[in-house]
Each structure stands twice: as C-alpha cells, then as structure tokens.
C-alpha positions as CSV (number, residue, x, y, z in Angstrom):
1,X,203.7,72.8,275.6
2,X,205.5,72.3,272.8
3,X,208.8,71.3,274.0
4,X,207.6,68.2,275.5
5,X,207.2,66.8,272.5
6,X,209.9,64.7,271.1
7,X,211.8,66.2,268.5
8,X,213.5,62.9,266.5
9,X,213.3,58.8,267.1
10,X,209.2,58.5,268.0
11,X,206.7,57.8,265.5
12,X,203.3,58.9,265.8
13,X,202.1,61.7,269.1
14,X,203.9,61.1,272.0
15,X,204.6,63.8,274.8
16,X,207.0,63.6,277.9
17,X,204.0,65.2,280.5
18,X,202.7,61.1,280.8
19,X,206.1,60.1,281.8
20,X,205.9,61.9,285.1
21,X,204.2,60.0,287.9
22,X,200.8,60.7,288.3
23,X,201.0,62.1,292.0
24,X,203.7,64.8,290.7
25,X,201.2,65.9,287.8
26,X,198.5,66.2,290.3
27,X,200.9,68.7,292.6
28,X,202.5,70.7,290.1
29,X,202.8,69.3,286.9
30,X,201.1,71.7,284.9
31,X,203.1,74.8,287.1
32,X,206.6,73.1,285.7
33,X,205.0,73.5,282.4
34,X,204.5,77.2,283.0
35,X,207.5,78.2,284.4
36,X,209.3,76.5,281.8
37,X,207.4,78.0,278.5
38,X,207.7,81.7,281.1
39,X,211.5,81.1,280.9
40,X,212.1,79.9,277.6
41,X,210.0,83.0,276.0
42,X,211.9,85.3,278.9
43,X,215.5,84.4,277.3
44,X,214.4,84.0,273.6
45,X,215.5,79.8,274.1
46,X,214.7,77.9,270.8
47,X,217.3,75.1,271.4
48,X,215.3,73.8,274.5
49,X,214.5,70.1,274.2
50,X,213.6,67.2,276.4
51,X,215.0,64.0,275.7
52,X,213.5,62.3,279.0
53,X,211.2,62.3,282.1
54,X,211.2,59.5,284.9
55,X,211.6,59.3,288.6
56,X,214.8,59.0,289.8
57,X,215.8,58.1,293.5
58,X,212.8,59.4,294.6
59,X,212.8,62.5,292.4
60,X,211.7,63.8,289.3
61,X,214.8,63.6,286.3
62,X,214.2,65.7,283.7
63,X,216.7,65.0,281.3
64,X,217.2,68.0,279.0
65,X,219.8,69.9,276.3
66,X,219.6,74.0,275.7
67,X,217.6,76.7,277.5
68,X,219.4,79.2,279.6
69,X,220.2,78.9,283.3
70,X,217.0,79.9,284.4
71,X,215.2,77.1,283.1
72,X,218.2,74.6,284.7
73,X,216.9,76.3,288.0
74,X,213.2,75.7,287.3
75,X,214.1,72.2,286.8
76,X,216.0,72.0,289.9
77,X,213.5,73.6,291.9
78,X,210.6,71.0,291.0
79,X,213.7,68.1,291.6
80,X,213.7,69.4,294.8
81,X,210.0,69.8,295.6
82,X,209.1,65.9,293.8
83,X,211.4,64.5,296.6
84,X,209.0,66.1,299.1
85,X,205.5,65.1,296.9
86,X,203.9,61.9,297.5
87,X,204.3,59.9,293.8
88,X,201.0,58.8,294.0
89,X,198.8,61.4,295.4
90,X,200.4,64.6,295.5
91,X,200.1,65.2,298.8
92,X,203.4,66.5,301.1
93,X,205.5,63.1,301.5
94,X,206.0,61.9,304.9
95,X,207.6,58.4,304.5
96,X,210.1,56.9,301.8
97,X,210.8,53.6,300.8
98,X,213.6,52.1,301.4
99,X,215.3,50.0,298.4
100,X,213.7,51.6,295.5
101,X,213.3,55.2,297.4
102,X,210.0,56.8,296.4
103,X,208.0,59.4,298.7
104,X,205.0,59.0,300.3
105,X,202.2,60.6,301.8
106,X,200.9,58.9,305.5
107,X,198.1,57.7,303.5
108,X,200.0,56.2,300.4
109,X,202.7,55.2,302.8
110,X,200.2,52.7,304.3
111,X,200.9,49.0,303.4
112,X,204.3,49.5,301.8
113,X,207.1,47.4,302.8
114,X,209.7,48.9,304.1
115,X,209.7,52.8,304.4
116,X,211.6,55.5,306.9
117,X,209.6,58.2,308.4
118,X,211.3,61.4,307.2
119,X,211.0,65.4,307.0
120,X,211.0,67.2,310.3
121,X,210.0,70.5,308.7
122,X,207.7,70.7,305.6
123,X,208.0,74.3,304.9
124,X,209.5,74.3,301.8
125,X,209.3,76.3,298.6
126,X,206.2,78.0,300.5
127,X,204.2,74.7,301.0
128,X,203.1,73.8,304.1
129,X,201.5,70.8,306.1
C-alpha cells in the first residue's frame, strides 16, 4: 500500500501500517488498507497522503490530506469500529479505561485499573458478539 508510506521528512523505509495498535491490525487492518487503495483507484485520487496514524481517545486517528469523500468515509467508518475493537486483541471491546480511554475486550480488560463496562448492543457495522 503505497500511500502509507511517507512522502517527505523520514529517512530510510518507514510505513504508517506499524503505527496502528496491534489489536486493530489484527481486526481489520489489512481491510482499511483495501478499501482505501478500492477508493482511491475508484475516484482516480493521486493527491492522497497520510501524514499520521495513532490512537486517539480510544480510537483510531488517521490523519490525512486529499482523496475524495469516499475515502473520508472509509476512514470514518474504521474510527468508528476501533472504538468498539479491543487495542490489544482485536476482539469486540467490552470495557474502557477510564483516564486514558482505550477499549477492551473482557479478557484484555482483566487487571486494568480503572475501566467502565460499556456497549449494550454489539451489532455494529455487521459484527456481532
């Protein structure tokens, strides 16, 4: 996937993909990558560039410049569906810490600090518990 590479200001190979936690690469990492390449060659985008990749409050951030609305929804959709994956795992998050929010599965939840039990419903975006 080209476009995660850096375009200017690294030296040597670097690509965004290891900047997403690894729980969210497990889940759908690979399936953000498609849709995103699918869109890009959809609408003829060759001004699509990443300029950074963390986890936000919980969520993924994809910080980004060009491409065409459909790949602003792509990247909303996965924002969406990272603050319902378990950062560590993959798994559907049941918990999140409090403080420094991140989502977690029961399983990763276990031992944490502080963390409220959350989601009522896990049908979202077709995944299920």
């Amino acid at each position: 996937f080209p476009f995660l590479r850096p375009k200017i200001g690294y030296f040597g190979q670097y690509c965004w993909y290891r900047s997403i936690p690894i729980g969210w690469r497990k889940a759908f990492g690979i399936q953000l990558c498609k849709e995103i390449k699918s869109a890009l060659k959809r609408n003829n985008c060759k001004n699509f560039v990443i300029t950074d990749i963390k986890e936000k409050f919980g969520a993924i951030c994809i910080y980004f410049y060009g491409g065409a609305q459909e790949v602003h929804d792509i990247i909303n959709k996965y924002d969406y569906i990272s603050f319902h994956t378990c950062i560590e795992c993959g798994r559907i998050a049941t918990k999140r810490s409090k403080g420094y929010i991140l989502p977690y599965c029961d399983d990763c939840g276990k031992g944490k600090l502080d963390y409220d039990i959350y989601y009522k419903d896990y049908d979202f975006y077709g995944w299920s518990n």
